[in-house]
C-alpha positions as CSV (number, residue, x, y, z in Angstrom):
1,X,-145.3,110.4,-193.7
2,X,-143.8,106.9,-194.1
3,X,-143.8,104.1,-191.4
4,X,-140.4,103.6,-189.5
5,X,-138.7,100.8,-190.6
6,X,-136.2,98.7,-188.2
7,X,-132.7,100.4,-189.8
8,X,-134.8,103.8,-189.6
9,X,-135.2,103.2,-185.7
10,X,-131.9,101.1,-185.1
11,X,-130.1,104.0,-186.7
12,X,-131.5,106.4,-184.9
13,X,-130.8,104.5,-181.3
14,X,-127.8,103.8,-181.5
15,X,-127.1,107.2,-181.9
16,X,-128.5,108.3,-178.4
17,X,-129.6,104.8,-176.2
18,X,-126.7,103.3,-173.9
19,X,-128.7,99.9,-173.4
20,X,-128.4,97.9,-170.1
21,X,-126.5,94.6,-169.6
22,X,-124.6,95.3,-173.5
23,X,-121.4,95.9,-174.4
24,X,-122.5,98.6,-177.2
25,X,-119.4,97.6,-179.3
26,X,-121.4,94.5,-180.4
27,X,-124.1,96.5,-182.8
28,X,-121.9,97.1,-184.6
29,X,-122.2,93.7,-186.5
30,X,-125.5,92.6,-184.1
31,X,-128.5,94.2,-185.5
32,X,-130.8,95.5,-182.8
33,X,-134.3,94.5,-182.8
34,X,-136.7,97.4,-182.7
35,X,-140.0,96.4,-181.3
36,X,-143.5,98.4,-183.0
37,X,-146.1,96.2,-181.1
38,X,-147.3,93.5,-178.9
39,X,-150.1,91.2,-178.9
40,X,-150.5,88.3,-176.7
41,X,-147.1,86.4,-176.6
42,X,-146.2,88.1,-179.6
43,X,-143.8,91.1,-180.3
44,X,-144.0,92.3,-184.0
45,X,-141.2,94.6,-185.3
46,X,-141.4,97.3,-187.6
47,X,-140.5,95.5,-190.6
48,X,-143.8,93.2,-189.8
49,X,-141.6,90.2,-188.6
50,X,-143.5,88.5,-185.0
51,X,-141.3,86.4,-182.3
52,X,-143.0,85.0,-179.5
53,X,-142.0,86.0,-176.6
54,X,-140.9,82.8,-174.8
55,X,-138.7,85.1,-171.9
56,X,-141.7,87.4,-170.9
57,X,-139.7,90.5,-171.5
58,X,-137.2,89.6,-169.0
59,X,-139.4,87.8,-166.4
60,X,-142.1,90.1,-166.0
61,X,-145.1,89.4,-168.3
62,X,-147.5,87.0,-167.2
63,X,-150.8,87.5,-169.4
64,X,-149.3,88.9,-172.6
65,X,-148.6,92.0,-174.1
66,X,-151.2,94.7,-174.6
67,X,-154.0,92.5,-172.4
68,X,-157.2,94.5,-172.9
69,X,-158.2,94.5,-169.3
70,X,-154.8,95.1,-168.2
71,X,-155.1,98.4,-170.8
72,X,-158.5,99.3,-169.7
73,X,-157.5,99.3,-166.0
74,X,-154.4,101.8,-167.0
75,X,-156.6,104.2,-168.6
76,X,-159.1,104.5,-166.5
77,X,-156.5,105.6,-163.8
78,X,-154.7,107.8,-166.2
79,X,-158.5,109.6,-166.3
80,X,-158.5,110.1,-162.6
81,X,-155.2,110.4,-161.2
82,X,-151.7,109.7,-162.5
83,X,-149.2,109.6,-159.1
84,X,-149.2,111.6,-155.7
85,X,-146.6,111.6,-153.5
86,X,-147.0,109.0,-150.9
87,X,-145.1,110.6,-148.2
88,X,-147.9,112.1,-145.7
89,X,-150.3,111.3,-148.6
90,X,-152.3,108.0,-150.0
91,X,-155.3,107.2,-152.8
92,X,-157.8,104.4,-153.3
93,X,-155.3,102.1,-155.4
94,X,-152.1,101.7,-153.2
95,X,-154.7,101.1,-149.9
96,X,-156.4,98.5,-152.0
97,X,-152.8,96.9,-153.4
98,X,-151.7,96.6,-149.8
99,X,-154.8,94.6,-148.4
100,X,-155.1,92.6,-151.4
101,X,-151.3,91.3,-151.0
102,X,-151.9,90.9,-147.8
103,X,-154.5,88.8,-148.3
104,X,-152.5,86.6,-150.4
105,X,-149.2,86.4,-149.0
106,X,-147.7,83.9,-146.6
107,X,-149.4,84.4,-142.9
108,X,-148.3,86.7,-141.0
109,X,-146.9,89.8,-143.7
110,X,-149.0,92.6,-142.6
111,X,-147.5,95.7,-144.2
112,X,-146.4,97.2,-147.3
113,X,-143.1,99.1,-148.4
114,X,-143.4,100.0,-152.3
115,X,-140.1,101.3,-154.4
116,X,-139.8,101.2,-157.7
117,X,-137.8,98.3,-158.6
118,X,-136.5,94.7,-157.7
119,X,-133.2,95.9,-156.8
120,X,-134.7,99.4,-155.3
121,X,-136.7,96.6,-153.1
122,X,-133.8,94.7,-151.8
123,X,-132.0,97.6,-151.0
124,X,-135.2,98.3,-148.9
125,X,-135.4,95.0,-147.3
126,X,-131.3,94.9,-146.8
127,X,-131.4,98.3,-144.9
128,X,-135.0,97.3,-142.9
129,X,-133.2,94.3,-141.6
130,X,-130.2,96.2,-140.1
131,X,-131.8,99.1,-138.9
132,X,-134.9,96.8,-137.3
133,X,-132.1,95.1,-134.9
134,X,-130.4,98.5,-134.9
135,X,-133.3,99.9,-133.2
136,X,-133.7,97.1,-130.9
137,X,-129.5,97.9,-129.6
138,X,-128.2,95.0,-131.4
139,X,-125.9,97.4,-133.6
140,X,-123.2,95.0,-134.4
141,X,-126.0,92.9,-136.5
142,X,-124.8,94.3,-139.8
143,X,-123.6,91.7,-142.3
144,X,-125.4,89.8,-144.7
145,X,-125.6,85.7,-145.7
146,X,-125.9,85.0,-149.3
147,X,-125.9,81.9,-151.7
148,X,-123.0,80.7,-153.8
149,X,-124.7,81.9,-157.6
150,X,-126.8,84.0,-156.0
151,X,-128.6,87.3,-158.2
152,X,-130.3,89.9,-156.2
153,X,-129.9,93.0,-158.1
154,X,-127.1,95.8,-159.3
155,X,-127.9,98.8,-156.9
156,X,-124.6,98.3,-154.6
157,X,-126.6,97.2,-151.8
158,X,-128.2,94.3,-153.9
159,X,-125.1,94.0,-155.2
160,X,-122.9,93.3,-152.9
161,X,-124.9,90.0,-151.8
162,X,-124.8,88.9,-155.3
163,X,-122.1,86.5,-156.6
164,X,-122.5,87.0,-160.3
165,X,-118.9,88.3,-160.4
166,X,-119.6,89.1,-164.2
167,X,-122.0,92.0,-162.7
168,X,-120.2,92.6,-159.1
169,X,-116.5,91.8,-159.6
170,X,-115.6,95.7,-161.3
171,X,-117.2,97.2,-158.4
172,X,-116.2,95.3,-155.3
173,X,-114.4,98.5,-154.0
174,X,-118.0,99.6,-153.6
175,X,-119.5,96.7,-151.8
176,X,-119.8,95.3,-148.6
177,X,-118.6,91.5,-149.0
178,X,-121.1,89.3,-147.6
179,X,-120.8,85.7,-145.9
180,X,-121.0,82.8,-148.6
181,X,-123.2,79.9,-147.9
182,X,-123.1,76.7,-150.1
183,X,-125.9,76.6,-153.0
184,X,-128.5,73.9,-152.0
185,X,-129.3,73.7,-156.2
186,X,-127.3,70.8,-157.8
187,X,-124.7,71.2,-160.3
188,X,-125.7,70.4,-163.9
189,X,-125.2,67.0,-164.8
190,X,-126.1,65.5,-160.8
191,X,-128.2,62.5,-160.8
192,X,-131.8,63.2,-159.6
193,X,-130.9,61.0,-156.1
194,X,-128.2,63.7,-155.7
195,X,-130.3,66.9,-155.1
196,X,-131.0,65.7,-151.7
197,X,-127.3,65.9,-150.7
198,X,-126.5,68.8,-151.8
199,X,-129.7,70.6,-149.9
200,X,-128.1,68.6,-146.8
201,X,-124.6,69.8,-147.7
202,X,-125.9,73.7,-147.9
203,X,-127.5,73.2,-144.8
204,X,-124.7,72.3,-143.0
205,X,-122.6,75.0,-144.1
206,X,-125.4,77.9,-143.6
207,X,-126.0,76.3,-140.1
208,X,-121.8,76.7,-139.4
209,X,-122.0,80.3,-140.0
210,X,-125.1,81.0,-138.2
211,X,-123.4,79.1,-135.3
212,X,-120.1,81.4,-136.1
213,X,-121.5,84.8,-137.1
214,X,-125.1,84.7,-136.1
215,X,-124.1,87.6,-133.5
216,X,-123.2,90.0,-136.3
217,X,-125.8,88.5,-139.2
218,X,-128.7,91.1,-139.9
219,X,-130.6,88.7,-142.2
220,X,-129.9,86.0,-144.5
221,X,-131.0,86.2,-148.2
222,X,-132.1,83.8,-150.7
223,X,-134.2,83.2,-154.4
224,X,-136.3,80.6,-153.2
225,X,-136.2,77.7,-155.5
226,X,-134.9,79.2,-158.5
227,X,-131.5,81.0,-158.7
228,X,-132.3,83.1,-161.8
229,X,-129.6,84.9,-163.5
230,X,-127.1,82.0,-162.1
231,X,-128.5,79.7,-165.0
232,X,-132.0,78.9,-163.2
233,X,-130.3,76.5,-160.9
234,X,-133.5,74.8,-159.0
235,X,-133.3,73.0,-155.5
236,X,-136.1,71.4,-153.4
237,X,-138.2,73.4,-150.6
238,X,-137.0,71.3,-148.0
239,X,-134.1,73.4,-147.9
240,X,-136.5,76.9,-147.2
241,X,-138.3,74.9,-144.7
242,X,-135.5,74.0,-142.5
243,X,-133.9,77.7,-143.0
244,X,-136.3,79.2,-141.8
245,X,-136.0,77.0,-138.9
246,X,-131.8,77.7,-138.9
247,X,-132.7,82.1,-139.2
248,X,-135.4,81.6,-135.9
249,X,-132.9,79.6,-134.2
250,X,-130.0,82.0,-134.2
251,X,-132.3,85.0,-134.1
252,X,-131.7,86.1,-138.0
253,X,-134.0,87.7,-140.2
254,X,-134.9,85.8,-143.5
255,X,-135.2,87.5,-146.7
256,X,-137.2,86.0,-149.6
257,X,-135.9,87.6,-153.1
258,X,-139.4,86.4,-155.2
259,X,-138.9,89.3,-157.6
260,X,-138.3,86.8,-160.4
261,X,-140.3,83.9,-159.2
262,X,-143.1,85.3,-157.6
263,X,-147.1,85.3,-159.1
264,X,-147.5,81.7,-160.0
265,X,-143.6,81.3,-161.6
266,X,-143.3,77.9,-159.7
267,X,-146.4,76.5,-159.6
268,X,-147.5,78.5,-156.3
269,X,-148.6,82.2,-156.3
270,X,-145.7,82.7,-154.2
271,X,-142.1,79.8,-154.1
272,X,-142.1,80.3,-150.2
273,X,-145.6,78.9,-150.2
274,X,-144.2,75.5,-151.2
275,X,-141.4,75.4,-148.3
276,X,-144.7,76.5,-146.1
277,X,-143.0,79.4,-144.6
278,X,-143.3,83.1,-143.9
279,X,-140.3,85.0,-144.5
280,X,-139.3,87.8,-142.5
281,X,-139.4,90.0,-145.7
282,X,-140.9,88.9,-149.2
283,X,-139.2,90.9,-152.0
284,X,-141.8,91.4,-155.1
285,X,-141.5,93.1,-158.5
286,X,-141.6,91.8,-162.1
287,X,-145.1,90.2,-162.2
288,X,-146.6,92.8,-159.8
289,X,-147.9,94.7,-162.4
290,X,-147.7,92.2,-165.3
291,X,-144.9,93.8,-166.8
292,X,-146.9,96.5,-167.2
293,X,-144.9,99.4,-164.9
294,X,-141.9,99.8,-162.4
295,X,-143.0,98.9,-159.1
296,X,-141.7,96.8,-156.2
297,X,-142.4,95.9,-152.4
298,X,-141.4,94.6,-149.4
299,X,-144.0,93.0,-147.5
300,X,-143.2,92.6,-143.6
301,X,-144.5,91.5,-140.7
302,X,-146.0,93.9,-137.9
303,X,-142.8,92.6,-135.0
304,X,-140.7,94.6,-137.9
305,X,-142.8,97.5,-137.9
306,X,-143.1,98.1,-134.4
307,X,-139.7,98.6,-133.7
308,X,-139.8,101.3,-135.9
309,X,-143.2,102.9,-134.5
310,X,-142.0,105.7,-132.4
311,X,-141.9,109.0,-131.1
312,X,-140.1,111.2,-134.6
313,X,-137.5,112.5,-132.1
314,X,-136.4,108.9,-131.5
315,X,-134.8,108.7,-134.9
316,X,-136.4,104.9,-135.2
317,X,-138.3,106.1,-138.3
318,X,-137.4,104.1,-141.7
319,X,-136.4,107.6,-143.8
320,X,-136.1,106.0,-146.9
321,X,-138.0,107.0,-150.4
322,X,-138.5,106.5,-154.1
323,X,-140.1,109.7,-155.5
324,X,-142.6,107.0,-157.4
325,X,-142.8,105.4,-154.5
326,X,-146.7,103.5,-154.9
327,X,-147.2,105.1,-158.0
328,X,-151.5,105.3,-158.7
329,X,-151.0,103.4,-162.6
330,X,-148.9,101.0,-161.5
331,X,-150.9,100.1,-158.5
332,X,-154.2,100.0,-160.7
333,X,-152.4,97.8,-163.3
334,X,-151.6,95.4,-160.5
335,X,-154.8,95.3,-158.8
336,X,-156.0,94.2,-162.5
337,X,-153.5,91.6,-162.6
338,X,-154.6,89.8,-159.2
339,X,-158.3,90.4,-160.9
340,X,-157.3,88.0,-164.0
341,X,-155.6,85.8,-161.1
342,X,-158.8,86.1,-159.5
343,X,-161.1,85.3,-162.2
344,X,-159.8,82.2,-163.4
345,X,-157.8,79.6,-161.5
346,X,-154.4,80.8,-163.3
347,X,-152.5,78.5,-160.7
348,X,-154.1,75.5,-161.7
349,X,-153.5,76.4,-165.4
350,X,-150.2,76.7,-165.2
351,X,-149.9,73.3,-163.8
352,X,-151.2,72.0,-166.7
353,X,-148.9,73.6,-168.9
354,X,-146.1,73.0,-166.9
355,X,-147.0,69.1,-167.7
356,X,-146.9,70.1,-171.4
357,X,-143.6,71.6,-171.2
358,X,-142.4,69.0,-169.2
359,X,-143.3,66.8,-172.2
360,X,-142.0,68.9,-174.8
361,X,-138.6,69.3,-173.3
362,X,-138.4,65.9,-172.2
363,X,-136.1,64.6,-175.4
364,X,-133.3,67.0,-174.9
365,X,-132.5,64.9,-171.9
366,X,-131.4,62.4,-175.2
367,X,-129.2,65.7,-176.4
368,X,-125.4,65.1,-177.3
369,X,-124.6,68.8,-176.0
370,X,-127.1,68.5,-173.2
371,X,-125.8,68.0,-169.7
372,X,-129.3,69.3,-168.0
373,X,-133.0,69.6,-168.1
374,X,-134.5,70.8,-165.3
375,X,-137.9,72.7,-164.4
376,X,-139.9,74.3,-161.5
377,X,-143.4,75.2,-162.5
378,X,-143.5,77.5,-165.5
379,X,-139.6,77.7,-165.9
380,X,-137.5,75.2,-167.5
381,X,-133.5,75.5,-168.7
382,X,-131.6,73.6,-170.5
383,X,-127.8,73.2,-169.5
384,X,-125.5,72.9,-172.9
385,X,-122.1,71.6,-172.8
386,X,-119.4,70.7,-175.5
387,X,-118.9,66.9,-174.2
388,X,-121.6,65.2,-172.2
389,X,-119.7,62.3,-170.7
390,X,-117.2,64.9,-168.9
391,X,-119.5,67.5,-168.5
392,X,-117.2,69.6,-169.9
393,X,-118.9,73.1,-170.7
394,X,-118.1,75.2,-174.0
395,X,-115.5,78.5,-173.7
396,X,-117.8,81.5,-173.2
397,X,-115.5,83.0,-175.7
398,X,-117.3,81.0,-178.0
399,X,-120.5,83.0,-177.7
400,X,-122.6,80.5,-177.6
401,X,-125.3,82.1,-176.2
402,X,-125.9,84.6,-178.8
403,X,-125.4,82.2,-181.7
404,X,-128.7,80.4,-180.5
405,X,-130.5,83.8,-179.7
406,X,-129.6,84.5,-183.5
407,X,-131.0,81.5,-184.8
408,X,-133.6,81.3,-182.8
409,X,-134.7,85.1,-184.0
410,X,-134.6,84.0,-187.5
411,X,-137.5,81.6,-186.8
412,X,-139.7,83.9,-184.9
413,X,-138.6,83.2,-181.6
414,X,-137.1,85.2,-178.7
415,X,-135.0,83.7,-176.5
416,X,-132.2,85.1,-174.1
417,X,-129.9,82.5,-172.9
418,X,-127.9,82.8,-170.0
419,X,-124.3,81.7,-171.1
420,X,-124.8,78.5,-172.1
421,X,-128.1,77.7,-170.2
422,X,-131.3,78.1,-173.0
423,X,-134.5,78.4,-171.0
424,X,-138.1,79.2,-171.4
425,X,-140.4,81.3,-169.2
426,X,-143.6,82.3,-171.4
427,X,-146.5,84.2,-170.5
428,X,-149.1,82.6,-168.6
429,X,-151.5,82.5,-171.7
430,X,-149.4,80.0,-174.0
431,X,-150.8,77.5,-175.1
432,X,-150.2,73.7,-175.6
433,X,-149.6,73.7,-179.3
434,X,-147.7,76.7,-178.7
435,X,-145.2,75.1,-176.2
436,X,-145.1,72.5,-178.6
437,X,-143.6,75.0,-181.6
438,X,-141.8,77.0,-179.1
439,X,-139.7,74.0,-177.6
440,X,-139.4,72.7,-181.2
441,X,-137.8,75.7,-183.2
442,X,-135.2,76.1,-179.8
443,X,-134.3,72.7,-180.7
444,X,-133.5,73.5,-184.4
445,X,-131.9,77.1,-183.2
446,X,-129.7,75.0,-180.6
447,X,-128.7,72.4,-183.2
448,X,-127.8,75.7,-185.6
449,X,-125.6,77.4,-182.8
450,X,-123.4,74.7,-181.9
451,X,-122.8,74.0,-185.3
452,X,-121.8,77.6,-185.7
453,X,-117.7,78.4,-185.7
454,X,-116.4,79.4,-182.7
455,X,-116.5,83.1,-181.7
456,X,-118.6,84.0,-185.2
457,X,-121.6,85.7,-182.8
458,X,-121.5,88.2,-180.1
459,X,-123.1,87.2,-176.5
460,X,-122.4,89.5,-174.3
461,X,-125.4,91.7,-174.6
462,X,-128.3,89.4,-175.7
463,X,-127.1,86.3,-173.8
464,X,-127.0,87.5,-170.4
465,X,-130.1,87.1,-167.9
């Protein structure tokens, strides 16, 4: 029997797969991309043609694809025990995820919730929150803060605190509209010296509707550092320090959304850690199993849990469930990732190549069409616009985004941008040399789609977050 080729397979999806964040309509002219391996920060098709994988698969791979003691760990769990429900039930793996979390976290998060996604997780921490001051009488605590740009997730809890309105605005009969606090994260195109402003100018406004609303507020919610699918819009830690002082002082839960940049993203194992605080609930998912399996968790701290410990004819109990909820491979794949954490000083590492990249992309800065370049840790974007001196950003009819994704392909290169943001966020194992070539072939792919006409790609599907 003959190998698949890539029309073989793409023919043969398209006929069945409905794929997520795509408006289907576009593969018609778009080819898709059918993947037949990985190795390393490589994906090879079926055709033979490799990319490198500078997106991590949508965020989630941090030591490569197929990592042979990230496979080993999977099997050897698949010998012993596949998944048990978790519900009056528990195994060796999910005990030892819990404690070695724990252990890592910022002080104070004692306990584990697992579902089996990032939005399955903020749906987890939103409800906690409001049934945690629900069972201490404080019923009227039942509305949410979010950030301007904010991405937490498309379950209609997670969102309904997002302000993407490309993802939110077709369902806002579903969702329960939230309280908007200013963005502490710059606007492309601020001078450095400005950043501190507009973290004062966000603080001022979330502080007004604490002061307001504090006495119907379950919990405020935030993407430390990084505001993802917004275009990774950074802001300093300054601003988590003092709201976390702002949430104590009006007696409101914080909730740290890390599903993105958690595991060593931002040049900590976890962004809170630079702000030095402990968040009332740190969201994980993504990197917490290396991109290996769906899994998420909320980790809390034991005042949370007690309010729930009760008698079960109190009705304090959190009822809520995933059927995978702390599934055995997943937990095992994990426990291997914090192993390779473990092992080597991967923290340190990325510091290094941060540096690198922080080199590499340093010349765009010099970039007619580029209005920003800006980095945290092992993320960098760069911020394209169709006249520099105004700032004047290109028509996302133009399909920008895709044109460059295109181009980029062509040369061996995966990239997804977001609108017209380009940015890089590579597995941990890159190397030097490899920055070097990835930064460089964007550059030419960049160069390749602006020049392209207007409107001659489709971005709705590969250009999005």
């Amino acid at each position: 029997m003959s190998r698949p080729s890539n029309a073989d397979i793409s023919r043969r999806d398209l006929a069945h797969v409905w794929h997520p964040c795509t408006q289907m309509h576009d593969h018609e002219q778009l080819p898709l991309v059918p993947i037949r391996r990985g190795e390393g920060i490589w994906l090879e098709d079926f055709d033979g043609q490799r990319y490198m994988d500078a997106i991590s698969s949508w965020w989630v791979n941090l030591f490569g694809h197929a990592h042979p003691q990230l496979n080993a760990a999977l099997r050897e769990q698949a010998e012993t025990l596949e998944h048990v429900i978790l519900a009056g039930f528990t195994h060796e793996a999910i005990v030892e995820l819990s404690e070695r979390l724990v252990a890592l976290a910022p002080p104070g998060l004692t306990r584990c919730f697992y579902a089996d996604n990032g939005s399955s997780g903020i749906e987890v921490a939103l409800k906690m929150s409001v049934h945690a001051w629900r069972n201490q009488g404080l019923m009227k605590k039942t509305r949410f803060i979010a950030l301007e740009n904010s991405y937490h997730g498309e379950t209609l809890g997670a969102l309904g605190v997002t302000d993407i309105p490309l993802f939110s605005e077709t369902y806002q009969p579903l969702l329960q509209a939230p309280l908007r606090a200013p963005s502490p994260a710059a606007p492309a195109g601020a001078p450095d010296g400005d950043c501190d402003r507009y973290c004062d100018l966000a603080l001022a406004g979330m502080e007004a509707l604490l002061a307001k609303h504090a006495h119907e507020v379950a919990a405020v919610i935030v993407e430390p550092l990084v505001q993802g699918a917004a275009g990774m819009r950074m802001y300093s830690p300054r601003y988590l320090t003092r709201l976390r002082e702002l949430c104590d002082q009006y007696a409101v839960y914080l909730i740290a959304d890390e599903i993105a940049v958690g595991f060593g993203r931002t040049g900590t194992l976890f962004a809170c850690e630079q702000a030095n605080i402990t968040p009332d609930f740190l969201v994980l998912s993504k990197g917490l199993t290396a991109g290996y399996l769906p899994m998420s968790v909320v980790l809390t701290h034991a005042r949370i849990y007690e309010v729930f410990y009760d008698r079960y004819e109190t009705l304090k109990g959190f009822l809520h469930s995933h059927s995978y909820t702390g599934n055995a491979l997943a937990a095992r794949v994990a426990l291997a990732s914090l192993d390779l954490f473990a092992q080597g000083d991967v923290i340190a590492a990325n510091r290094q190549l941060a540096l690198v990249m922080a080199e590499a992309i340093a010349p765009l800065r010099a970039h007619p069409k580029v209005s920003s370049v800006r980095q945290t840790g092992m993320i960098a974007a760069i911020e394209l616009v169709r006249d520099k001196a105004s700032g004047t950003p290109y028509d996302w009819r133009e399909r920008r985004g895709l044109a460059i994704f295109q181009a980029a392909l062509k040369r061996g290169l995966l990239l997804r941008p977001i609108g017209h943001v380009v940015y890089f966020m590579p597995p941990y194992i890159i190397t030097p040399e490899q920055i070097h070539w990835m930064v460089a072939t964007a550059i030419e792919a960049i160069d390749e789609g602006l020049r392209a006409p207007a409107g001659a790609s489709s971005e709705i599907g590969p250009s999005m977050a």
